[in-house]
TORKOL-4160 file (C-alpha; in steps of 0.2 Angstrom, whole numbers, padded with zeros to 4 digits, m for minus):
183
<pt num="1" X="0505" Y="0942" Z="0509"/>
<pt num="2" X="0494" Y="0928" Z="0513"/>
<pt num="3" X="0476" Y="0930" Z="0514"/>
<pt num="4" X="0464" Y="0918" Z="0526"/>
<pt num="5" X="0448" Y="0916" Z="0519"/>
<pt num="6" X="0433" Y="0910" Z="0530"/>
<pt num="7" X="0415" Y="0912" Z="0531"/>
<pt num="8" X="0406" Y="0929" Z="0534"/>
<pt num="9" X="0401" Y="0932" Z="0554"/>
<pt num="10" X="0389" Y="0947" Z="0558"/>
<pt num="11" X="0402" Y="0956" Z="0565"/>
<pt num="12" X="0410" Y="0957" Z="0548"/>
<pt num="13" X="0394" Y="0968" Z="0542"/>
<pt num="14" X="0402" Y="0985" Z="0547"/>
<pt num="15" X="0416" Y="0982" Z="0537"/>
<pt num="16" X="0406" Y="0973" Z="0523"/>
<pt num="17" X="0394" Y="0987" Z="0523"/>
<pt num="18" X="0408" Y="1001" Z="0520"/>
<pt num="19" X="0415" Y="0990" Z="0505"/>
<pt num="20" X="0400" Y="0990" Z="0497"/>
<pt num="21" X="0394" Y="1008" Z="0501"/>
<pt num="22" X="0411" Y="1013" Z="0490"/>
<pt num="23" X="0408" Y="1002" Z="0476"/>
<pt num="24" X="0390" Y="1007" Z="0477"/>
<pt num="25" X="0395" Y="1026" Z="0476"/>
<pt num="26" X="0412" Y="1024" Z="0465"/>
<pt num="27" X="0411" Y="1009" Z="0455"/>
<pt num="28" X="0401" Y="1001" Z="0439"/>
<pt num="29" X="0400" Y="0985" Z="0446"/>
<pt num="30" X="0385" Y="0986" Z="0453"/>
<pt num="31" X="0371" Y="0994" Z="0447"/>
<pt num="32" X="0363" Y="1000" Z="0463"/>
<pt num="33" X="0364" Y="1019" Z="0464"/>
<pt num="34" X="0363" Y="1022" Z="0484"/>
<pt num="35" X="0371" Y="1010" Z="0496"/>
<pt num="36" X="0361" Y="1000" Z="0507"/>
<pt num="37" X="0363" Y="1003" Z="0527"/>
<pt num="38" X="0369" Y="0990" Z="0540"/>
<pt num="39" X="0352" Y="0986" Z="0543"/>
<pt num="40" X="0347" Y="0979" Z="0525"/>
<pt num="41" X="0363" Y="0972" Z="0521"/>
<pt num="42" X="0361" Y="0964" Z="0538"/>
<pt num="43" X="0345" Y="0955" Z="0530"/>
<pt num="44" X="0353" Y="0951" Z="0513"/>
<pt num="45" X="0366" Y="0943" Z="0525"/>
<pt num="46" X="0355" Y="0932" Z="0534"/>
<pt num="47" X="0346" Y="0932" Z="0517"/>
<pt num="48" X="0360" Y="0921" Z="0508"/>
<pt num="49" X="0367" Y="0912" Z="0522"/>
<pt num="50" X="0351" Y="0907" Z="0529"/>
<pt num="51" X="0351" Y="0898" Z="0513"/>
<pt num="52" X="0364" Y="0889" Z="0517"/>
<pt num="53" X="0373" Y="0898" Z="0502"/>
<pt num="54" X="0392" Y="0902" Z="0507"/>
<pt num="55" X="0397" Y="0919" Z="0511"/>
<pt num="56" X="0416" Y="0923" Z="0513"/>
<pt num="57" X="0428" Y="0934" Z="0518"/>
<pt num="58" X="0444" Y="0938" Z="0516"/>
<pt num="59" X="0457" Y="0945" Z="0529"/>
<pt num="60" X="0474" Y="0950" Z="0530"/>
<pt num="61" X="0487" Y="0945" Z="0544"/>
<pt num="62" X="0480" Y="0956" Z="0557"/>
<pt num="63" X="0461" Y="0951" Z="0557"/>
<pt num="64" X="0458" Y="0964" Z="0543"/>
<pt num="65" X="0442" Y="0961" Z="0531"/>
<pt num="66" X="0449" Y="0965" Z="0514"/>
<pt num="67" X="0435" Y="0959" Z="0504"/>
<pt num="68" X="0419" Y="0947" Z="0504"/>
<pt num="69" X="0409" Y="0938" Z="0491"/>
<pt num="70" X="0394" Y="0926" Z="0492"/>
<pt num="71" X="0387" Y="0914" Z="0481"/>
<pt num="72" X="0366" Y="0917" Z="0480"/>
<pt num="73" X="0350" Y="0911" Z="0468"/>
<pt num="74" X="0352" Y="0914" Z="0449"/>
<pt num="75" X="0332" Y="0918" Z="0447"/>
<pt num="76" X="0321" Y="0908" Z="0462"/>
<pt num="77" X="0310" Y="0896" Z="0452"/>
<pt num="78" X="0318" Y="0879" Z="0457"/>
<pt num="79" X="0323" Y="0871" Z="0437"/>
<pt num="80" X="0338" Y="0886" Z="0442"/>
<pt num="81" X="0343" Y="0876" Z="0460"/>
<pt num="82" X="0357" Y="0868" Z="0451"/>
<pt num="83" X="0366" Y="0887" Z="0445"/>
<pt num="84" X="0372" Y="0902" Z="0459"/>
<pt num="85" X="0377" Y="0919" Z="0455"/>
<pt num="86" X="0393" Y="0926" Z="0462"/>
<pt num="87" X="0395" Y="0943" Z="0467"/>
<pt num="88" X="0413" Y="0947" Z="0474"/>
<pt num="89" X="0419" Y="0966" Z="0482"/>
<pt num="90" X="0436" Y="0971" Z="0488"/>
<pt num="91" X="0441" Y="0986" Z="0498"/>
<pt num="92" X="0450" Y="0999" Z="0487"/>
<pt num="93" X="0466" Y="0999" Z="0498"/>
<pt num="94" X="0466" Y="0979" Z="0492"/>
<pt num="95" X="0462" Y="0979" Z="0477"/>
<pt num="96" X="0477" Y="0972" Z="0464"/>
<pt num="97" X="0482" Y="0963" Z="0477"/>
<pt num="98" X="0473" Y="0946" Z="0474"/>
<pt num="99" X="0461" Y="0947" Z="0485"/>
<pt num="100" X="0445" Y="0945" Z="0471"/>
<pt num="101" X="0454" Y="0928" Z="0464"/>
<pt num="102" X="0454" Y="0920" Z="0482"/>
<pt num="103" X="0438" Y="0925" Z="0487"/>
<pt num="104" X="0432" Y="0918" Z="0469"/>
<pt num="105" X="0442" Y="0903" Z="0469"/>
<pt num="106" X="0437" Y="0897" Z="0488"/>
<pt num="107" X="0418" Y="0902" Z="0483"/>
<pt num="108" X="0417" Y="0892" Z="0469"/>
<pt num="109" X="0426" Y="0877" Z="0479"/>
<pt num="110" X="0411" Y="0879" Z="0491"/>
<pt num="111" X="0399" Y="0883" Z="0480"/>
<pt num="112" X="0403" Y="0865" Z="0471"/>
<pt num="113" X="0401" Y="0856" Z="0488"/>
<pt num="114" X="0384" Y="0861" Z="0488"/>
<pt num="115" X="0378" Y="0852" Z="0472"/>
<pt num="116" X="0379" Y="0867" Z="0462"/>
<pt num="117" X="0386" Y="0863" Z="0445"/>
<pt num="118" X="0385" Y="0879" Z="0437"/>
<pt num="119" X="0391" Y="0897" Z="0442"/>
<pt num="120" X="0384" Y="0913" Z="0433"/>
<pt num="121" X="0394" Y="0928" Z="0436"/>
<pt num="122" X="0383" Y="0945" Z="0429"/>
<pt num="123" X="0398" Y="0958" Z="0428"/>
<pt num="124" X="0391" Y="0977" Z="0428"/>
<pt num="125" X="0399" Y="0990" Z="0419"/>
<pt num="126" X="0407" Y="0975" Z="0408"/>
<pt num="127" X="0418" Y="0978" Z="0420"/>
<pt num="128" X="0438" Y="0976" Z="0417"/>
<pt num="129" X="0446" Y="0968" Z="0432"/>
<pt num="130" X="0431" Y="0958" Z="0436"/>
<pt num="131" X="0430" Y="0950" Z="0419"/>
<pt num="132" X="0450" Y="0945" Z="0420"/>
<pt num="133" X="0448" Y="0937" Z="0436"/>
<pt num="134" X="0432" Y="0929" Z="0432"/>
<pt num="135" X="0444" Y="0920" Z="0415"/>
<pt num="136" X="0458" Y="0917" Z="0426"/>
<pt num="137" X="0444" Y="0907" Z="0434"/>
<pt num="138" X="0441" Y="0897" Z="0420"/>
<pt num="139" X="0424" Y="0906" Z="0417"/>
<pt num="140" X="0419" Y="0907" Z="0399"/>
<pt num="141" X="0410" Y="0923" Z="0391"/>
<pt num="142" X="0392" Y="0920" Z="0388"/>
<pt num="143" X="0386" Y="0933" Z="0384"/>
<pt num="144" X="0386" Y="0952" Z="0381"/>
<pt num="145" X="0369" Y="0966" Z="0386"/>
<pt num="146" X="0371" Y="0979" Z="0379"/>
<pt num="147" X="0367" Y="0999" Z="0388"/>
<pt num="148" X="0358" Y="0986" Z="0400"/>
<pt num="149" X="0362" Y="0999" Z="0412"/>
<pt num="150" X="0363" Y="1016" Z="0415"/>
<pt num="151" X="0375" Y="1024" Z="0429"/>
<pt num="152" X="0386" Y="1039" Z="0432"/>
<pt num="153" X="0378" Y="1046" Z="0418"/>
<pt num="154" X="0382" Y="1033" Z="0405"/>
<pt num="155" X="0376" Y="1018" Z="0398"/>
<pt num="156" X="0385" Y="1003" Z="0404"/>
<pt num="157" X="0384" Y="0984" Z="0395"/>
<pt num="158" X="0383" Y="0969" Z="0406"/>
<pt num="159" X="0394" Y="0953" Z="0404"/>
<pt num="160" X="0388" Y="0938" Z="0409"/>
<pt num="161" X="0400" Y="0923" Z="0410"/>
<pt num="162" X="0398" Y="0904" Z="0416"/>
<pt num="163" X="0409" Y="0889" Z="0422"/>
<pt num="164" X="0404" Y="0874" Z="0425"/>
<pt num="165" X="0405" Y="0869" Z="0446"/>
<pt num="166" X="0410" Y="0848" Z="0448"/>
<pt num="167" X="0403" Y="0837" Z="0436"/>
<pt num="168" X="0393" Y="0850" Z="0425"/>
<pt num="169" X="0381" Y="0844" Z="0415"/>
<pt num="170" X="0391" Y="0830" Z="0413"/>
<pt num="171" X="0379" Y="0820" Z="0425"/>
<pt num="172" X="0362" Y="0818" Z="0432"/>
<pt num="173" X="0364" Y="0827" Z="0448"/>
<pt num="174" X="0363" Y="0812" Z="0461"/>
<pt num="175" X="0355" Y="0822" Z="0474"/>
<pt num="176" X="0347" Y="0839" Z="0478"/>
<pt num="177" X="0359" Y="0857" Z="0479"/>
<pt num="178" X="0361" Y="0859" Z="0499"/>
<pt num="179" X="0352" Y="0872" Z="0500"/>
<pt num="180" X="0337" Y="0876" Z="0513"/>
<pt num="181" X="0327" Y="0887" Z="0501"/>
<pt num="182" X="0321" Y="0870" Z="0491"/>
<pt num="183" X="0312" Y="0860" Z="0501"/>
């Protein structure tokens, strides 16, 4: 089955909500502990892509969102304007099917076009699936928190791995990341 990937509409939010609202209540990958409604994840929405950060979806043959992920800010102060954070979050009924590595891989193609030149990805729960797809990537670990988390009753570690987006640190960045939030 091939999967379209384009960018995120408004409409997508109901379905993006739901997705997030079962990984929120049955997963470790995020540390949230209640899901957000429509409304707030309508404003971290227009939050992300008001920035001109990219924020994609993936559907199946009939229209179907199987999963979304976005690209946002690492920390705001602007020395950090040249590095994104991905978050990425897959229906259960797609998961395995290789949904996360498209959504990833089409990310950090747009993400690069930006002028960022390095992605962060901060994986909760240490987080099994996320970690494989993040190497598959060609993401390199970085670093481990540990019991930086506490969920479900247990402590959880955090991964945190990187990859370098175009030129890396190869290069003086010739101009600034596309981004709205730096003016």
């Amino acid at each position: 089955m091939k999967n379209r990937i384009r960018d995120a509409v408004a409409s997508d939010l109901p379905v993006i909500t739901e997705i997030y609202r079962e990984s929120v209540l049955n997963g470790i990958a995020t540390y949230e502990l209640d899901p957000p409604d429509e409304g707030e994840m309508t404003s971290r929405f227009s939050a992300i892509s008001g920035q001109n950060y990219p924020y994609i979806v993936a559907e199946d043959e009939r229209g179907g969102v199987l999963g979304y992920a976005y690209a946002s800010p690492f920390r705001a102060r602007p020395a950090y304007r040249y590095l994104a954070e991905d978050s990425i979050y897959v229906a259960p009924e797609a998961r395995g099917m290789g949904v996360g590595g498209a959504l990833l891989d089409a990310l950090l193609s747009r993400t690069a076009e930006l002028g960022i030149r390095q992605m962060i990805a901060v994986i909760g729960g240490a987080s099994v699936a996320s970690i494989a797809i993040h190497e598959k990537a060609g993401f390199k670990h970085v670093g481990r928190m540990p019991a930086s988390g506490f969920k479900f009753g247990q402590w959880l570690d955090t991964v945190l791995m990187q990859i370098e987006l175009g030129e890396g640190a190869d290069t003086m960045p010739a101009a600034e990341p596309d981004l709205r939030q730096y003016p």
